[in-house]
PDB file with SEQRES, HELIX, SHEET and CRYST1 records, atoms N, CA, C and O in Angstrom:
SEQRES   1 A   66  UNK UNK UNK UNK UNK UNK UNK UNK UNK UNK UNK UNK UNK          
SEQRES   2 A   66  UNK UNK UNK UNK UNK UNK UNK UNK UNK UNK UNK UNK UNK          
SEQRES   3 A   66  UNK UNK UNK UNK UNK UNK UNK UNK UNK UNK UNK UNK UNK          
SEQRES   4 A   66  UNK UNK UNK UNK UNK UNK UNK UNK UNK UNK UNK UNK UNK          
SEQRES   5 A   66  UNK UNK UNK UNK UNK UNK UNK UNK UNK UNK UNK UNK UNK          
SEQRES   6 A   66  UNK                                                          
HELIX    1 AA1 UNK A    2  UNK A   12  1                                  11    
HELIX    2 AA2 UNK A   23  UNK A   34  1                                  12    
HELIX    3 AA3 UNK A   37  UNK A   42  1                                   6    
CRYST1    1.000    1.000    1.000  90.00  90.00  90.00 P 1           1          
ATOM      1  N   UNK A   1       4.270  -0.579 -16.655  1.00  0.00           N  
ATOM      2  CA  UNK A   1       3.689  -0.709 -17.958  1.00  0.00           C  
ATOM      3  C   UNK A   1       2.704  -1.878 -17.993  1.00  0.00           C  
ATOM      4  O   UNK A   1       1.591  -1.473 -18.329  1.00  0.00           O  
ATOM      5  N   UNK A   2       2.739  -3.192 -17.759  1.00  0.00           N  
ATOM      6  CA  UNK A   2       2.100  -4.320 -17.368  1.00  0.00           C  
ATOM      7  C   UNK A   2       0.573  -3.693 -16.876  1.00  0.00           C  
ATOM      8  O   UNK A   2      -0.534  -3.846 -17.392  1.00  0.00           O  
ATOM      9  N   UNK A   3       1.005  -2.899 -15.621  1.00  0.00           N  
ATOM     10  CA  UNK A   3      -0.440  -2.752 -15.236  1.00  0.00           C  
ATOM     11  C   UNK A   3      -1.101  -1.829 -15.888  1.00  0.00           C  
ATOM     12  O   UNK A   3      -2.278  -2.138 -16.069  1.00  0.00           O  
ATOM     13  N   UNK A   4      -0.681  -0.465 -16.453  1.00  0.00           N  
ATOM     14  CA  UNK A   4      -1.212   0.199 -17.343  1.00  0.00           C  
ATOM     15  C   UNK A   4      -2.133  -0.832 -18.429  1.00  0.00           C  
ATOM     16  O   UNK A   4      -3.331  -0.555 -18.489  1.00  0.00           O  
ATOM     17  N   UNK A   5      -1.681  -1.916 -19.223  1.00  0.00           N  
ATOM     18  CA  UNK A   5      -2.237  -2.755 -19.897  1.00  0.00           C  
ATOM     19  C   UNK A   5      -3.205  -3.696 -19.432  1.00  0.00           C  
ATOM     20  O   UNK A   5      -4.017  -4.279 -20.151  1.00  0.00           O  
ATOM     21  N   UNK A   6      -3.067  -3.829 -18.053  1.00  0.00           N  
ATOM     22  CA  UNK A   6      -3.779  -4.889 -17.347  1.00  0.00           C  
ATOM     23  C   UNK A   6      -4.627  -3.811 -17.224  1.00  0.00           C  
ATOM     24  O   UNK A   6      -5.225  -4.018 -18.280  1.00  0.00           O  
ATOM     25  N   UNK A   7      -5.148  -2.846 -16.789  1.00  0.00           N  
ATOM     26  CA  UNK A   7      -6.149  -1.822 -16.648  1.00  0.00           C  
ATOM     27  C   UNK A   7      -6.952  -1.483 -18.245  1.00  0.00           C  
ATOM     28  O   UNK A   7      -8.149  -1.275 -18.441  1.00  0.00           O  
ATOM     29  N   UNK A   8      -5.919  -1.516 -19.159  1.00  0.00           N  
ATOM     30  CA  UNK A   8      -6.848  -1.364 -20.257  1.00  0.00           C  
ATOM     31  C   UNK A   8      -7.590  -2.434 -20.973  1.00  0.00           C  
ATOM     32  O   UNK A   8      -8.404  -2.288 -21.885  1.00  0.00           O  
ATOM     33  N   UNK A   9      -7.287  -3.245 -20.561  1.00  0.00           N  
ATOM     34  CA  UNK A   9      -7.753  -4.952 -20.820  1.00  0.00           C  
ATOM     35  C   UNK A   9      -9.344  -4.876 -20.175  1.00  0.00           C  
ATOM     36  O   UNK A   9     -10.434  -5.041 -20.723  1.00  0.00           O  
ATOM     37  N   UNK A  10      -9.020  -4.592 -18.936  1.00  0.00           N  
ATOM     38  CA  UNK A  10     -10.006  -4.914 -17.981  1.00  0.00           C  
ATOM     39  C   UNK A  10     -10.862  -3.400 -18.162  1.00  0.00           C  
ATOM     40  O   UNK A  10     -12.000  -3.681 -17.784  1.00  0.00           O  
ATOM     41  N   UNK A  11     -10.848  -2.203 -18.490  1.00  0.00           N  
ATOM     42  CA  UNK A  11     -11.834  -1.396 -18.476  1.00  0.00           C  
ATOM     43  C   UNK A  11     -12.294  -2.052 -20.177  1.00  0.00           C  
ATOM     44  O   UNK A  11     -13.522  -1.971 -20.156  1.00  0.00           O  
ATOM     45  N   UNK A  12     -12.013  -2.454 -21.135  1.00  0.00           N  
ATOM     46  CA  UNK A  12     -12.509  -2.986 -22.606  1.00  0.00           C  
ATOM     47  C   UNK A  12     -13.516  -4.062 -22.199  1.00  0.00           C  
ATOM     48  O   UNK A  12     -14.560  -4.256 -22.823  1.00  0.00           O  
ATOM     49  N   UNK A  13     -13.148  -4.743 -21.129  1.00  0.00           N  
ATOM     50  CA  UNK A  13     -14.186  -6.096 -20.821  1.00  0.00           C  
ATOM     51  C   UNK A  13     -14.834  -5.658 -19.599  1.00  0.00           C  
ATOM     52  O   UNK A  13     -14.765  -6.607 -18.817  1.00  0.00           O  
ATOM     53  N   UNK A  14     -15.455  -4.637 -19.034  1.00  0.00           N  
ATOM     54  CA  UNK A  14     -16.190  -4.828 -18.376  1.00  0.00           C  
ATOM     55  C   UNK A  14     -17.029  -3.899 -18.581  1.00  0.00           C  
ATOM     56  O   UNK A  14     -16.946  -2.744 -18.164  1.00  0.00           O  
ATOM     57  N   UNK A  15     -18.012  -4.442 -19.343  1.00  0.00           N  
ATOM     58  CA  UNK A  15     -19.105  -4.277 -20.226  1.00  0.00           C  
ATOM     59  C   UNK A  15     -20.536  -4.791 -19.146  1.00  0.00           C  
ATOM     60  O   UNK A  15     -20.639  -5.563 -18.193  1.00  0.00           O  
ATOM     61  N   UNK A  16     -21.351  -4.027 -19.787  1.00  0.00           N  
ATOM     62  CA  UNK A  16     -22.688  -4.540 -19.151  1.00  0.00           C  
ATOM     63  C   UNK A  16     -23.169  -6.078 -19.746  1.00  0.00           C  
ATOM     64  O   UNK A  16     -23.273  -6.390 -20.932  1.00  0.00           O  
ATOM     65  N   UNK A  17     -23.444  -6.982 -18.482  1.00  0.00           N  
ATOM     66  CA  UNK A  17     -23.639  -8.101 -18.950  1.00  0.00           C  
ATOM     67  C   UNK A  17     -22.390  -8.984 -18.685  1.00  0.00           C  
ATOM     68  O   UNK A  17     -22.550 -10.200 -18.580  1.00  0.00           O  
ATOM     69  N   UNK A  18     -20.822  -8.287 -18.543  1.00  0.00           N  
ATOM     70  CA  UNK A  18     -19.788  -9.491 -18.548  1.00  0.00           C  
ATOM     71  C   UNK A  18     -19.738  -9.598 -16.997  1.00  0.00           C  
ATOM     72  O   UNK A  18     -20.650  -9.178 -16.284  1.00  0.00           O  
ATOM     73  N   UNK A  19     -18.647 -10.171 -16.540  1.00  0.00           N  
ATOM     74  CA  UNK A  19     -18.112 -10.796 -15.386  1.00  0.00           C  
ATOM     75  C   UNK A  19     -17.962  -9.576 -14.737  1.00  0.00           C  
ATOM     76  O   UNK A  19     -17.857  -8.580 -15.453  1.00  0.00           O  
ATOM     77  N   UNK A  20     -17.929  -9.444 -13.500  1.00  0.00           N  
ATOM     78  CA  UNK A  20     -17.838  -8.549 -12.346  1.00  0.00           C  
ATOM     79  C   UNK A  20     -16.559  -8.464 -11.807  1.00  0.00           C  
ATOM     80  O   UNK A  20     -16.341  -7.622 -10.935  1.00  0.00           O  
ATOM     81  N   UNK A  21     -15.341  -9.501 -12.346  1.00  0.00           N  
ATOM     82  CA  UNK A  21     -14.217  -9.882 -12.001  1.00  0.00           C  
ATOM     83  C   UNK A  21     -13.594  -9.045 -12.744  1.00  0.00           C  
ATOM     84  O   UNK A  21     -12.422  -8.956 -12.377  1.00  0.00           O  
ATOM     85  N   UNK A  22     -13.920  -8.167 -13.921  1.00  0.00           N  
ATOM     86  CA  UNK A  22     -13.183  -7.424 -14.969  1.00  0.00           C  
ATOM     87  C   UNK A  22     -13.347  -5.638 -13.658  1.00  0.00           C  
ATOM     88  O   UNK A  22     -12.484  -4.889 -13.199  1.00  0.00           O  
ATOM     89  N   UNK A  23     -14.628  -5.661 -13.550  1.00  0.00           N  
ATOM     90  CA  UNK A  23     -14.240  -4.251 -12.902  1.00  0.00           C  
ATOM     91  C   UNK A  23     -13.587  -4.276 -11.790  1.00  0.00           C  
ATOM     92  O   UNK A  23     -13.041  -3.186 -11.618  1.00  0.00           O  
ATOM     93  N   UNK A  24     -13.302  -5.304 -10.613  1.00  0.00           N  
ATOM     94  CA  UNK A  24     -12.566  -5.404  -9.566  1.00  0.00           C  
ATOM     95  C   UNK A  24     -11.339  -5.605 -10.120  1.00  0.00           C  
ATOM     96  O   UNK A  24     -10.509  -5.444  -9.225  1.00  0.00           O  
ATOM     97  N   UNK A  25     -10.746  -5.909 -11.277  1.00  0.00           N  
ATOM     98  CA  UNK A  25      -9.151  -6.118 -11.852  1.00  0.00           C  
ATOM     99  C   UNK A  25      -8.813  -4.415 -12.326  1.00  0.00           C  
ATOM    100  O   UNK A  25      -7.803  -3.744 -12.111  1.00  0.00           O  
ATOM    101  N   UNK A  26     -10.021  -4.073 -13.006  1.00  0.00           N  
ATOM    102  CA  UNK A  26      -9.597  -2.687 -13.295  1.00  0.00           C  
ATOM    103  C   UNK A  26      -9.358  -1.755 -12.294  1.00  0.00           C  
ATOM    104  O   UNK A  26      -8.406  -0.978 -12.370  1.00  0.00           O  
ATOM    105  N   UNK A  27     -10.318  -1.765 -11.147  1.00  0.00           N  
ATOM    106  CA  UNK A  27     -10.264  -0.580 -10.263  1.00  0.00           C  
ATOM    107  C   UNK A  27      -8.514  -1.262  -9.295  1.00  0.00           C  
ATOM    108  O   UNK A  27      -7.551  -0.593  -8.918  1.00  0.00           O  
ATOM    109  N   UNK A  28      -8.704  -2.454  -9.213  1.00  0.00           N  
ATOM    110  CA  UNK A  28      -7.093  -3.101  -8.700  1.00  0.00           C  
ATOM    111  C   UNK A  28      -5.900  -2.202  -9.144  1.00  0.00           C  
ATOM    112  O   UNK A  28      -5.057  -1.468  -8.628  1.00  0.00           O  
ATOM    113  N   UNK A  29      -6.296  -2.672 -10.440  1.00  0.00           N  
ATOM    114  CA  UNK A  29      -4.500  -2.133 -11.113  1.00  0.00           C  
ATOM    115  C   UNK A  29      -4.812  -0.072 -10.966  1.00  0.00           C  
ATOM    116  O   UNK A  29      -3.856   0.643 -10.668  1.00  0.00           O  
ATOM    117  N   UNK A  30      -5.985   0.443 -11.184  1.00  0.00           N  
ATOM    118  CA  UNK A  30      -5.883   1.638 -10.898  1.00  0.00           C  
ATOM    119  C   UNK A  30      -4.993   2.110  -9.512  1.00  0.00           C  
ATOM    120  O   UNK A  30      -3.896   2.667  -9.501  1.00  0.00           O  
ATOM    121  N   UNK A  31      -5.808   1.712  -8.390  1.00  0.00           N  
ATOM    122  CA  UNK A  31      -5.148   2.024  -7.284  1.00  0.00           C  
ATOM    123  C   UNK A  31      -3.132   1.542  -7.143  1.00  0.00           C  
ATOM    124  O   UNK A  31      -2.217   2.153  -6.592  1.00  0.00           O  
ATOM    125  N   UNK A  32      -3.141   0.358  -7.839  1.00  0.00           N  
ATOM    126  CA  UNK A  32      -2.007  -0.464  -7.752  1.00  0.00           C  
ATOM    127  C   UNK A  32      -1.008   1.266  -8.341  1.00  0.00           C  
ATOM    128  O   UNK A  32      -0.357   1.918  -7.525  1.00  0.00           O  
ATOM    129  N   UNK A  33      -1.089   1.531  -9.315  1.00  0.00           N  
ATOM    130  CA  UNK A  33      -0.920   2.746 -10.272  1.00  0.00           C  
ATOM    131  C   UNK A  33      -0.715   4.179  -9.618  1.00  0.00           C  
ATOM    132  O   UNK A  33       0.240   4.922  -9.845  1.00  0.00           O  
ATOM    133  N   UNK A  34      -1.756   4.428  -8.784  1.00  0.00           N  
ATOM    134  CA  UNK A  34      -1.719   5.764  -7.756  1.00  0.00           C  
ATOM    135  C   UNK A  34      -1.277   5.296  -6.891  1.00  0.00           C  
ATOM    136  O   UNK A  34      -1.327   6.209  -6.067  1.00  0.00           O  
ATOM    137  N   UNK A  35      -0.873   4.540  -6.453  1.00  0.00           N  
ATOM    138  CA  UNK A  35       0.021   4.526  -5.045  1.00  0.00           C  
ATOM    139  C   UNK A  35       1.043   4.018  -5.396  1.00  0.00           C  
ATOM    140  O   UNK A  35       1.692   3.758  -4.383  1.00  0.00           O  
ATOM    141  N   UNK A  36       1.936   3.512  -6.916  1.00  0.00           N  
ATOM    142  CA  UNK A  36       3.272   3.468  -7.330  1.00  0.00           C  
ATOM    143  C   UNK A  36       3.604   4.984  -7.751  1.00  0.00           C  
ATOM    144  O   UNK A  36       4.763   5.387  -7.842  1.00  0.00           O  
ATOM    145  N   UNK A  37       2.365   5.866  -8.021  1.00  0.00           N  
ATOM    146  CA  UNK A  37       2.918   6.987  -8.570  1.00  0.00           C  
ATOM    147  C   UNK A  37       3.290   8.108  -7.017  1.00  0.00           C  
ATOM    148  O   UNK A  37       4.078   9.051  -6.949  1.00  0.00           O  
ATOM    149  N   UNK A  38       2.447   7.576  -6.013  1.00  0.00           N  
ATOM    150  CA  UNK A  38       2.473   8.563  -5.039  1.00  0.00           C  
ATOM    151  C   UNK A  38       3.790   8.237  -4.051  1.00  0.00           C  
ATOM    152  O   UNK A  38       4.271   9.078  -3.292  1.00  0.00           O  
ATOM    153  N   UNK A  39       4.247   6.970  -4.187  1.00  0.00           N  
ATOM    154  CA  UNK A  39       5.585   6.402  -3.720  1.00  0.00           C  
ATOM    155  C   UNK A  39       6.787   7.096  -4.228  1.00  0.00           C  
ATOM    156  O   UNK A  39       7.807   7.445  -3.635  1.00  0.00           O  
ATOM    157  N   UNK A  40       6.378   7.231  -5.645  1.00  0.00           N  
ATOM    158  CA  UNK A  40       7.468   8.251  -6.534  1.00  0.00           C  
ATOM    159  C   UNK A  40       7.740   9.743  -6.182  1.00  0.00           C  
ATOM    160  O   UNK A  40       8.796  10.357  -6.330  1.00  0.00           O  
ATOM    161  N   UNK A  41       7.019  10.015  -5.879  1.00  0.00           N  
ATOM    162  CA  UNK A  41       6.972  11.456  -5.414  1.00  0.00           C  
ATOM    163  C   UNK A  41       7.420  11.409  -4.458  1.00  0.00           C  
ATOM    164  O   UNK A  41       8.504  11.991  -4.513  1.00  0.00           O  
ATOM    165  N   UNK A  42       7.107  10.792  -2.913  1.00  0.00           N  
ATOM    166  CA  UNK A  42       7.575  10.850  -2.149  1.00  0.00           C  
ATOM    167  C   UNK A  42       8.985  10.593  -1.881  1.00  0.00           C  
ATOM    168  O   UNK A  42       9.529  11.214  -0.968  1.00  0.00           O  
ATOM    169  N   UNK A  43       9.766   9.580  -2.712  1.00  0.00           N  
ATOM    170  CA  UNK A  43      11.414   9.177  -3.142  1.00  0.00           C  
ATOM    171  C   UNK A  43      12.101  10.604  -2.866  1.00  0.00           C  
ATOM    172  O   UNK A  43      11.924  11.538  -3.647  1.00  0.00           O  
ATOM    173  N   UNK A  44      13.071  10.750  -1.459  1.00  0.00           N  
ATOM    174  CA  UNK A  44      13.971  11.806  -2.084  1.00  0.00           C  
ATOM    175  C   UNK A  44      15.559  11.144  -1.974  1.00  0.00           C  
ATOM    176  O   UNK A  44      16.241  10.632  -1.087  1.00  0.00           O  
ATOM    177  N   UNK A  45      15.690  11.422  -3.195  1.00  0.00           N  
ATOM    178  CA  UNK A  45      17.303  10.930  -3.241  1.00  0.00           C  
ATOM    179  C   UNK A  45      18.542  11.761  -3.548  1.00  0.00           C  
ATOM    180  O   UNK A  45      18.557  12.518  -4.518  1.00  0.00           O  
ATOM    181  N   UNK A  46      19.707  11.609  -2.630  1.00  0.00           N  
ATOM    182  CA  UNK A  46      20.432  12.677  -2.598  1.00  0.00           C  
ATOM    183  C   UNK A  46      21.778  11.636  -2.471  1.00  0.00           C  
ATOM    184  O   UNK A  46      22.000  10.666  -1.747  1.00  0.00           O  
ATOM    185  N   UNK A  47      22.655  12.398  -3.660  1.00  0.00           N  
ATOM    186  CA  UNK A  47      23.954  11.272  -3.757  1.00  0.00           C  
ATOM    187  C   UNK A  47      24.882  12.647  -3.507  1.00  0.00           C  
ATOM    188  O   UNK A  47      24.749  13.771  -3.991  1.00  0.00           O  
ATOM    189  N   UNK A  48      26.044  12.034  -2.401  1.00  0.00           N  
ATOM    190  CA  UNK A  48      27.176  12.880  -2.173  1.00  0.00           C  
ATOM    191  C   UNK A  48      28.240  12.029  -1.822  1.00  0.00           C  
ATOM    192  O   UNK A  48      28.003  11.097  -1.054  1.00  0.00           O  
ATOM    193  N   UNK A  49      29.383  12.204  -2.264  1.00  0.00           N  
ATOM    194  CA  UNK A  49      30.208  11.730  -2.407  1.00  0.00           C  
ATOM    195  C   UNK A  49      31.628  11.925  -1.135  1.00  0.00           C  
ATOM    196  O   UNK A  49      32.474  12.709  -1.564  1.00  0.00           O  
ATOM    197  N   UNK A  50      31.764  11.692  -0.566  1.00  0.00           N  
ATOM    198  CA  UNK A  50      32.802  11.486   0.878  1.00  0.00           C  
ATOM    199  C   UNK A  50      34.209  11.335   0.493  1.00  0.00           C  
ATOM    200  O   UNK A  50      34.730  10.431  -0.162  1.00  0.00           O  
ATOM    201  N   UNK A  51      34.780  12.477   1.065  1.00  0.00           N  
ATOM    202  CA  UNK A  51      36.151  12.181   1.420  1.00  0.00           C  
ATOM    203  C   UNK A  51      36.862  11.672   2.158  1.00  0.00           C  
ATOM    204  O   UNK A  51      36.109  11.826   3.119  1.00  0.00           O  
ATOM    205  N   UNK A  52      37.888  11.060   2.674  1.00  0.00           N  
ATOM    206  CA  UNK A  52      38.868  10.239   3.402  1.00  0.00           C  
ATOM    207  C   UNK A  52      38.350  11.037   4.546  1.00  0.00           C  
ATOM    208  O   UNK A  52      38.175  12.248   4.418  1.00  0.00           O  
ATOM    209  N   UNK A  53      38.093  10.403   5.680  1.00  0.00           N  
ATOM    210  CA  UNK A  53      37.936  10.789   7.259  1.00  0.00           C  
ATOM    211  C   UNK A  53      36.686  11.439   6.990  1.00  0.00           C  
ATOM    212  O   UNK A  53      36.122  11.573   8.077  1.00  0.00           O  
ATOM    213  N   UNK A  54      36.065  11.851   6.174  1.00  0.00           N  
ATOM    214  CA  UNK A  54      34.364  12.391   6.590  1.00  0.00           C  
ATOM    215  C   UNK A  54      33.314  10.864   6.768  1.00  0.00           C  
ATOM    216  O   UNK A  54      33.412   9.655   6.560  1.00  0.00           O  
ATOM    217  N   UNK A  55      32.428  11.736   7.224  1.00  0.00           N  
ATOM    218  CA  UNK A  55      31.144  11.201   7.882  1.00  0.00           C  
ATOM    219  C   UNK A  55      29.996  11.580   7.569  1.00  0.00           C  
ATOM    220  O   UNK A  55      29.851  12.764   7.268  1.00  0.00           O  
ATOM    221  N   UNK A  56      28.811  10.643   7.552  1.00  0.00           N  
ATOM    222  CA  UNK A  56      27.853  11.584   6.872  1.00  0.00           C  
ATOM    223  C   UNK A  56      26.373  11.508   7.865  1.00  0.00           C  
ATOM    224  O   UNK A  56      25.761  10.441   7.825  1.00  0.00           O  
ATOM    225  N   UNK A  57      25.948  12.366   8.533  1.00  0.00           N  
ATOM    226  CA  UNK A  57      24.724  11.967   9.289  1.00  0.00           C  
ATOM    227  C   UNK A  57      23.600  12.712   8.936  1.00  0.00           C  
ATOM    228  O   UNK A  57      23.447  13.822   8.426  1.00  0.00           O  
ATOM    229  N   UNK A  58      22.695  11.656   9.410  1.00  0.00           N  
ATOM    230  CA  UNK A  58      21.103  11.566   8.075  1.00  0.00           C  
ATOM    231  C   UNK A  58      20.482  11.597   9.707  1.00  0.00           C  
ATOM    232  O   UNK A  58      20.744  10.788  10.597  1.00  0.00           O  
ATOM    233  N   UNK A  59      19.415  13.016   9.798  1.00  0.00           N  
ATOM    234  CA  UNK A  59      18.295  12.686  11.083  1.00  0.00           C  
ATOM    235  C   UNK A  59      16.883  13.263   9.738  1.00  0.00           C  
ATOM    236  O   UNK A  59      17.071  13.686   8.597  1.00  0.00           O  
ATOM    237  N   UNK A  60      16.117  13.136  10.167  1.00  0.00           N  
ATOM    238  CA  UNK A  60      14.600  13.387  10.128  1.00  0.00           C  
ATOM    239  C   UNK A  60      13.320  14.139  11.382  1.00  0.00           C  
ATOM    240  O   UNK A  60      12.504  13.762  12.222  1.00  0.00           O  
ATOM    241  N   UNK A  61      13.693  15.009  10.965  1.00  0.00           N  
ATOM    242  CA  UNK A  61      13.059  16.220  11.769  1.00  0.00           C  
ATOM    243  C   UNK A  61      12.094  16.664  11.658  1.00  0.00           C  
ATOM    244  O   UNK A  61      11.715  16.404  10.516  1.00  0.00           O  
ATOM    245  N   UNK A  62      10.964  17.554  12.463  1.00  0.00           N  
ATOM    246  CA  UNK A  62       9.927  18.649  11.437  1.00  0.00           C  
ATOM    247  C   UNK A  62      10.823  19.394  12.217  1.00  0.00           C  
ATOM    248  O   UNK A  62      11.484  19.029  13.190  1.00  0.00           O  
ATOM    249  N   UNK A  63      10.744  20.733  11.539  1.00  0.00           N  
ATOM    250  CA  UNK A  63      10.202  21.658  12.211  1.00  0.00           C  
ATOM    251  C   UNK A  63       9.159  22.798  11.806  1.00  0.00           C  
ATOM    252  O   UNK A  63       8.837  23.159  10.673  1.00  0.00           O  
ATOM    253  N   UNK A  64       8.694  23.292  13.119  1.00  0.00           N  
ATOM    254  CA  UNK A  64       7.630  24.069  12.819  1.00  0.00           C  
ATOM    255  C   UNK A  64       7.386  25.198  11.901  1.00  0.00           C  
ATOM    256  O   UNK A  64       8.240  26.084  11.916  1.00  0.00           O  
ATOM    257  N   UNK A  65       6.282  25.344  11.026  1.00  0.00           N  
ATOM    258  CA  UNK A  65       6.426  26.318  10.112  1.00  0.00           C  
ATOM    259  C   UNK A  65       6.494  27.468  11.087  1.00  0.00           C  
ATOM    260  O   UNK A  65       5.962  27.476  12.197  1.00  0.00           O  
ATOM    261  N   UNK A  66       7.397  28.695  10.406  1.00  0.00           N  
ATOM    262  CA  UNK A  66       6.173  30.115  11.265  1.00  0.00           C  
ATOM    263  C   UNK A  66       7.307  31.175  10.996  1.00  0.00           C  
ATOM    264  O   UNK A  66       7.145  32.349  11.328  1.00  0.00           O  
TER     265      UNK A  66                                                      
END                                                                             
């Protein structure tokens, strides 16, 4: 939320004529924004719950489409 606001701050002030420091803060927090949102997506979370004597093993694989 912060940066959402810090982006709207900074696209209001960077106006023709102001500081050059307003559009490098805006395009900042943009990217800052798409790559917290593209982190999100990528998150996979999976909760399972274990019984007495189980085990749980996690690999990471491709395999090939076809």
């Amino acid at each position: 939320m912060l940066l959402r606001v810090l982006q709207l701050l900074a696209a209001r002030r960077r106006r023709p004529g102001s500081s050059p420091v307003w559009t490098g803060v805006a395009f900042a927090a943009f990217l800052l924004r798409q790559y917290q949102r593209r982190q999100a997506q990528d998150t996979v979370a999976l909760r399972e719950e274990l019984g007495p004597g189980e085990a749980l093993l996690i690999t990471h694989t491709t395999q090939p489409h076809g």
